[in-house]
Each structure stands twice: as C-alpha cells, then as structure tokens.
C-alpha positions, -999 to 999 in steps of 0.1 A, spaced: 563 -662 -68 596 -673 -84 603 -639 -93 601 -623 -59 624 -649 -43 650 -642 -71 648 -606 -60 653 -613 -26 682 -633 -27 698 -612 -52 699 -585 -29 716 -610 3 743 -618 -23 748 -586 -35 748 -570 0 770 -603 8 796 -586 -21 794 -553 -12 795 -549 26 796 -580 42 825 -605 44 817 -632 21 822 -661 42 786 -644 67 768 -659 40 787 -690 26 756 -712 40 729 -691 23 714 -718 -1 685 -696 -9 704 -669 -24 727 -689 -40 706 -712 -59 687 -675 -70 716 -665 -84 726 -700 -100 690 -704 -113 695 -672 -131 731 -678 -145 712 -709 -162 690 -690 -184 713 -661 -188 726 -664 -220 761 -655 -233 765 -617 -238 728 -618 -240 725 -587 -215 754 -567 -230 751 -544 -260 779 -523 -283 773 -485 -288 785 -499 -328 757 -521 -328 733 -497 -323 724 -479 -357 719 -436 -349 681 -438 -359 676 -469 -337 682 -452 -307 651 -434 -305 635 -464 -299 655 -473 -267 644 -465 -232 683 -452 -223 692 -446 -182 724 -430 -168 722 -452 -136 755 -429 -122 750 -398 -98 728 -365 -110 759 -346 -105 783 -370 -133 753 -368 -151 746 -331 -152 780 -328 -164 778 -349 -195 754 -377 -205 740 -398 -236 711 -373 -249 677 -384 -241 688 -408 -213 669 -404 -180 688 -403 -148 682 -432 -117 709 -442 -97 719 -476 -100 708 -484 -67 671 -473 -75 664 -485 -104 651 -520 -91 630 -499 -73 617 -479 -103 612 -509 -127 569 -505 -127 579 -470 -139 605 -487 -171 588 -497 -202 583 -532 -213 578 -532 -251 610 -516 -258 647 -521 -250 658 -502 -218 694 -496 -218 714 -492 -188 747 -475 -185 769 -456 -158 807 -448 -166 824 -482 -171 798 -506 -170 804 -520 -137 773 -504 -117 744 -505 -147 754 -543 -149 742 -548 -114 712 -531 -115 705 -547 -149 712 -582 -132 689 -570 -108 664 -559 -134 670 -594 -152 666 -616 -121 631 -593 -116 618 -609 -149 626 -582 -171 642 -596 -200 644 -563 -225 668 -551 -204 707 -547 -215 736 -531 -200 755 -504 -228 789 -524 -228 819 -501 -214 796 -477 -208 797 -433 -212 833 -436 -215 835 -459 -244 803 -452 -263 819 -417 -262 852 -429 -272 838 -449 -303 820 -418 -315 785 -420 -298 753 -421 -318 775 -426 -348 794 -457 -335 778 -480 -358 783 -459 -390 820 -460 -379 822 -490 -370 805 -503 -405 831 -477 -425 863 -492 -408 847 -529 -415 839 -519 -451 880 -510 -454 
C-alpha cells in the first residue's frame, strides 16, 4: 500500500534529520521519492492554520492535541486539547477522529508540524498544524483571536 511505504520512508528521512548525518542516507531513493511524492500534493499552507482564523464557537468542533511533554502541558495548555507527544501521535492516529479537523500544536510549531507531516504522509488529510503554536495563539488572545483579529481589520 502506497500509504504504508510513505510511512516508512518518512520515518528514514526524518531519523536521517534528526540523528543521523545526512549524507548516511544521500542514496536512499525510497525515502526520498516518499517524501517528494508528498510535497506534490501538499498544497501551499494547506496544513497550517491561524488561531485568528478560527472563530471561538468553532473550536468545539476541532479534535485539538498538545503534541509537547505532559509536564509543559500540565503547566498551561489550550482547554480541551488532549496531550500525545509529538513522537506518538503517528502511533495513536486509529485513536484520532476522521470526520473532524484534528489540530496539532506544541510551543512554536516546529514539533506538531512533524508529527502532522507524519499524520499527512499516513493519508490523513483533516489534519493541520496550529501555526506558531501555544505561544502565539496565546499571544493573539486565544479562543478570541479571530474576534480580534476581525475588530483590528474592521479599523
């Protein structure tokens, strides 16, 4: 299945970006033509989302995870969001809804958009990463984003 190959060679890339000196896998056509095929029907910004385009009463209807650590997200997190570490959320994906948006986030953005690449690449296209993540969907006034977002607009 196309899928399962995707899923395999995501993970040699990304274990190629992480841990391993890029040039161990420089001849790995299999993972790179995984990754290529799914940078060609990837489609721009398609997997990011603003917390001001998210109306307050729409986010009920989103399937939200914290992909950071349980102890950063004991501390503070978006309300309602369920906790699984980035690196288990591939893993947890036949537990992750499929007729509503899941929306992935950690602190910056940097770890929910691999494990949302990840989740993408899987087949799972109602998946989107919560663009500059806790810190900026904080910052730009959480739930109410959007209705602050539409006053400074209106101005």
């Amino acid at each position: 299945m196309k899928s399962a190959h995707f899923i395999s060679a995501f993970f040699i890339v990304a274990v190629a970006a992480l841990s391993v000196p890029a040039t161990a896998f420089a001849e790995d056509k299999a993972a790179i033509s995984a990754m290529e095929a799914y940078f060609d029907f990837s489609e721009y910004e398609g997997g990011t989302i603003l917390p001001e385009q998210i109306p307050a009463e729409d986010w009920k209807n989103i399937y939200v995870i914290d992909t950071r650590d349980a102890e950063q997200f004991q501390k503070a997190h978006i309300p309602g969001a369920v906790n699984i570490d980035w690196r288990k959320v591939l893993g947890q994906r036949s537990k992750l809804p499929g007729n509503k948006m899941v929306l992935l986030y950690c602190n910056a953005g940097t770890l929910s958009s691999q494990a949302a690449i990840a989740l993408r690449v899987a087949g799972m296209e109602n998946v989107r990463i919560l663009q500059g993540g806790f810190t900026e969907w904080k910052a730009k006034g959480g739930f109410e984003a959007n209705k602050i977002a539409s006053k400074k607009s209106a101005k």
